[in-house]
N, C-alpha and C positions, 0 to 999 in steps of 0.2 A: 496445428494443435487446436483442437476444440477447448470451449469454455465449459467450465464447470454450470448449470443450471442457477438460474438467479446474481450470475457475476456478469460482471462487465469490465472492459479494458477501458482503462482514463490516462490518456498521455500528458505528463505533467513536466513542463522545463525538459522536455528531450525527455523524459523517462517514464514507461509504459510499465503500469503496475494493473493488475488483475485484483476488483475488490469485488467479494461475495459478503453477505449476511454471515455471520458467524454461528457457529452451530455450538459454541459450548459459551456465548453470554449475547446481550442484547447491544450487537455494534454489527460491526465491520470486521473482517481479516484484507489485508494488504499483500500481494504477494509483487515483489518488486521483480520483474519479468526481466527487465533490460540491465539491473545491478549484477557488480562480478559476483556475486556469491549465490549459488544455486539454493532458491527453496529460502533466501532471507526476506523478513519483512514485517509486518507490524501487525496490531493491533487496537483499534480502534472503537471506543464507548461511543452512544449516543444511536439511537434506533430512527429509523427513517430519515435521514441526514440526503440533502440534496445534494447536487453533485458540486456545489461552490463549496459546500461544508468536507467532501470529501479530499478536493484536491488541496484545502487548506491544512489536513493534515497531513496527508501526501508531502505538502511544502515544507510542514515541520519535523515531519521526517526527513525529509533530503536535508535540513540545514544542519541536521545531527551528525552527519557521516561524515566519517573521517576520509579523506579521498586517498591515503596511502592504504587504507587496508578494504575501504567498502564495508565498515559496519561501525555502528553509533560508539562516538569518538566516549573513550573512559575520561 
C-alpha cells in the first residue's frame, strides 16, 4: 500500500496510524491503519507539530476507545 504524499506512518503502543496534513483546516488527519474499523480515526489541531506532539495525540486517542467495539467510548 503506498502513502499518500506528505504522510507518514508512526507506530504508537503496537498501533500504526498514517498522519498527513489535513486539507480542509490547519492540523493533522489520523488514519488508524491497524484498528478494527476500516477508514476510522481522528483529527488533530495545531500546524507543524513534531513527531512527540503527534504521537501524544495518537496516545490520547487510543486512551479513548472502547475495546469491545474499537471506536471512542460514548
Amino acid at each position: 500500500m503506498s502513502t499518500p504524499e506528505g504522510a507518514r506512518r508512526l507506530t504508537v503502543d503496537g498501533e500504526v496510524f498514517e498522519v498527513r496534513p489535513s486539507e480542509h483546516h490547519q492540523g493533522y488527519d489520523f488514519d488508524w491503519i491497524t484498528g478494527p474499523n476500516s477508514g476510522y480515526g481522528f483529527s488533530g489541531n495545531g500546524p507543524h507539530m513534531d513527531d512527540q506532539a503527534l504521537v501524544a495525540q495518537i496516545r490520547s486517542f487510543l486512551q479513548q476507545i472502547d475495546p469491545a467495539t474499537g471506536y471512542i467510548a460514548d
